[in-house]
N, C-alpha and C positions, 0 to 999 in steps of 0.2 A: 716525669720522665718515663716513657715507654721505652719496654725491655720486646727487644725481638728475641724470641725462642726457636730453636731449629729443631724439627722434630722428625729432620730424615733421619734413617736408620744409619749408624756409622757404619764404614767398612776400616778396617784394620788386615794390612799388608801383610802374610804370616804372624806367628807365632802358635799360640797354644789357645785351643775353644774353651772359655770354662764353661760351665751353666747357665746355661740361658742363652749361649749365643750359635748362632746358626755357622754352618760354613759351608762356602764356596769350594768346590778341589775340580781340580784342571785333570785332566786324565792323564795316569801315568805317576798323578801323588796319592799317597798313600789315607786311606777316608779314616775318618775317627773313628772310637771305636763304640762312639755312644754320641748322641742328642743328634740332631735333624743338621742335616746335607746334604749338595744337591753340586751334583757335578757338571763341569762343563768341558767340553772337547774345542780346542783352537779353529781345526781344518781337519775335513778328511782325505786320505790319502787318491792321489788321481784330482782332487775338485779344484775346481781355482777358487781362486779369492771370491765371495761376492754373486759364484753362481746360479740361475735359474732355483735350482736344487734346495739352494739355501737361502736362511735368512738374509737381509740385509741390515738386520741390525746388531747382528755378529752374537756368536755363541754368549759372551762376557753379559751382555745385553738383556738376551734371552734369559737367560740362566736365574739370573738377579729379579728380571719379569716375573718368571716363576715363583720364586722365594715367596715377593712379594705378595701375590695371586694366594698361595699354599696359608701363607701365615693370614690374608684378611678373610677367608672363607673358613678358616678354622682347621684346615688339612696340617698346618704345619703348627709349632707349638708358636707362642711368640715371643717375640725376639725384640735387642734393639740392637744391636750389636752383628757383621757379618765379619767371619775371619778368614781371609782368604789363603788357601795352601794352592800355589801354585809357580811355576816355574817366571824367571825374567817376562818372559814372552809372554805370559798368564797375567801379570799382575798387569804388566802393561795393556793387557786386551781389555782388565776391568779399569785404568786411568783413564784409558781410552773413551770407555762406554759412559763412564764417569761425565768427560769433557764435551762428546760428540752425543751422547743421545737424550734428547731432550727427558723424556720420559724418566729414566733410570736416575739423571740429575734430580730430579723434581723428590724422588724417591728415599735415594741414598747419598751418603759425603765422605770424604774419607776424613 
């Protein structure tokens, strides 16, 4: 019998970082006060959704890209574990990214 193994990085919806795990914070939540973090911004104020300006594959996306990039080149410690402090609208931007981008799927799961 073969066992598939999942080796994307989990995401967990708030709570508390302990040791060892990284965190996402949405701007405007409050950052821990210790281990590796990396914020993200929903929209800035004046842009539309989706503008020239900006990505298209949305802050939540980007953000987690990053993480990921920091911890495999050695820049961020490593992690298996991401804990996301962010508002309705935040969590939902990373289910989102989760659901609709291919890449960030491939990566992480909740």
């Amino acid at each position: 019998m073969q066992r598939s193994t999942d080796t994307r990085i989990q995401i967990v919806m708030g709570g508390t970082p302990v040791e060892g795990d990284a965190t996402l914070v949405e701007d405007g939540q409050a950052m821990p006060e210790r281990g590796y973090a990396v914020r993200f911004a929903l929209g800035l104020p004046g842009h539309m959704p989706g503008c020239a300006c900006c990505t298209l594959r949305g802050p939540a996306a980007d953000a987690l890209s990053r993480m990921f990039r920091e911890r495999a080149t050695g820049l961020a410690p490593y992690f298996t574990r991401v804990v996301v402090l962010a508002s309705a609208a935040g969590e939902a931007a990373v289910a989102a990214a989760l659901d609709e981008d291919v890449v960030t799927k491939a990566r992480f799961r909740i």
